[in-house]
C-alpha positions as CSV (number, residue, x, y, z in Angstrom):
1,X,8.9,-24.4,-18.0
2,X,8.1,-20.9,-17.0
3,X,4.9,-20.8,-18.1
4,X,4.1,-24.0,-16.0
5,X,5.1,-22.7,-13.1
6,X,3.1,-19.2,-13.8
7,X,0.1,-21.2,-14.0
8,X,0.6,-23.6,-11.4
9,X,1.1,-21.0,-9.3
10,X,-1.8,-19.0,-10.3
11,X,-4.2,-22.4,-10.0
12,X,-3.2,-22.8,-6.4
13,X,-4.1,-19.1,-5.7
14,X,-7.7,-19.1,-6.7
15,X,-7.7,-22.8,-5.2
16,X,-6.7,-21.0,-1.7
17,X,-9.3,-18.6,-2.3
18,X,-12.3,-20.5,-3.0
19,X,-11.7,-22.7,-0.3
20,X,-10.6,-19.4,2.4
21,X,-14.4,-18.4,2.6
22,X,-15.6,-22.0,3.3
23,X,-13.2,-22.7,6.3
24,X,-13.7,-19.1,7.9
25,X,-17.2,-19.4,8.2
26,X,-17.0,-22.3,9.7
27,X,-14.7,-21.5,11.9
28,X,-17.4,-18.2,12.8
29,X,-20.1,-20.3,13.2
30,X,-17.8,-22.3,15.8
31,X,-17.0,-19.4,17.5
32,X,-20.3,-17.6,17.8
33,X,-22.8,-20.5,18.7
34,X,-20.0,-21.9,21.6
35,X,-21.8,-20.3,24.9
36,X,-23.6,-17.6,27.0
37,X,-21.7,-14.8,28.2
38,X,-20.2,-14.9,31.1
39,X,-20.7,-12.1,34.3
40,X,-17.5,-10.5,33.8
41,X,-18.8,-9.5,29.8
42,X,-22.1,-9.1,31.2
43,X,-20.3,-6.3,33.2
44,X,-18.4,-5.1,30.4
45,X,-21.4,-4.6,28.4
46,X,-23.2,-3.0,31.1
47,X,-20.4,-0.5,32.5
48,X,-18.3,0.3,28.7
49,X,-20.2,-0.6,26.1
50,X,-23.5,0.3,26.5
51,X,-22.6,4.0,27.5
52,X,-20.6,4.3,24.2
53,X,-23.6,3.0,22.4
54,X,-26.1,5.8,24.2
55,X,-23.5,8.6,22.9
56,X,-23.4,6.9,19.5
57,X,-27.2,6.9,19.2
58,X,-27.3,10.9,20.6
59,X,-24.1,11.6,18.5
60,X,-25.8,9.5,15.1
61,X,-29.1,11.4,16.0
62,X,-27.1,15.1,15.8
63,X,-25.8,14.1,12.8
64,X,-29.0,12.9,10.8
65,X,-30.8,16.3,11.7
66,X,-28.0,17.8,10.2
67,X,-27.8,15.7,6.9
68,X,-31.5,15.4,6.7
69,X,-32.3,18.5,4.2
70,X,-29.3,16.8,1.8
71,X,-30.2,13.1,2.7
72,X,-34.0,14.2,1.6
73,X,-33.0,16.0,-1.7
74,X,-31.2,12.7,-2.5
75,X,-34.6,10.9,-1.2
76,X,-32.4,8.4,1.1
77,X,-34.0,9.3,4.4
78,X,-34.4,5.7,5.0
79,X,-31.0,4.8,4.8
80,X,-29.9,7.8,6.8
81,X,-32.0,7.4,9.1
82,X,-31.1,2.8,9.4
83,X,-27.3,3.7,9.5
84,X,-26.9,6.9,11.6
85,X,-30.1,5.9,14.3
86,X,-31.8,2.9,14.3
87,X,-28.3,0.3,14.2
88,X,-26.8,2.1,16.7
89,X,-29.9,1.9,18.8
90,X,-30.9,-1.8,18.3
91,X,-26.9,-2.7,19.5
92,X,-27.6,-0.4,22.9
93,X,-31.1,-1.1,23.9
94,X,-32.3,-4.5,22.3
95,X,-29.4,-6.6,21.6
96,X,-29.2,-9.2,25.0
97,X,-26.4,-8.0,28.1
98,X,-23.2,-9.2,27.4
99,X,-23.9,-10.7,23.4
100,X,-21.7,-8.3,21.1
């Protein structure tokens, strides 16, 4: 009897998580495609956010000259230089005002 209920139990765990990805995604896709921003996180974006993202890029930028010589002895410049510049560039200067 314990055995049944071991595996009943462990059939209705992986159940719940093959099904968890399915309904949180489309819950996301709800979420994200509902509307245009509004003034007041156009604002936000403008005032908060977009500062913090012009001292991440400087602050990223500081910190890929320094990791550059090791980053280049482990020939993965290009992925230095994606995570610690260019992402932290695109989300300040060419992502729309108010879209996180």
């Amino acid at each position: 009897m314990r055995n049944f209920i071991k595996s009943g139990a462990v059939i209705g765990v992986i159940a719940a998580l093959i099904c968890v990805p399915f309904a949180t995604s489309a819950q996301a896709q709800e979420y994200f495609e509902a509307k245009e921003p509004g003034g007041g996180a156009m604002m936000y974006d403008m005032v908060v956010v977009r500062p913090i993202g012009i001292v991440a890029t400087a602050v990223g930028s500081v910190f890929w000259l320094i990791s550059l010589p090791f980053s280049a002895s482990g020939d993965n410049t290009d992925t230095a230089t994606k995570k610690l510049v260019k992402e932290p560039a695109a989300y300040t200067f060419k992502r729309p005002l108010g879209e996180f």
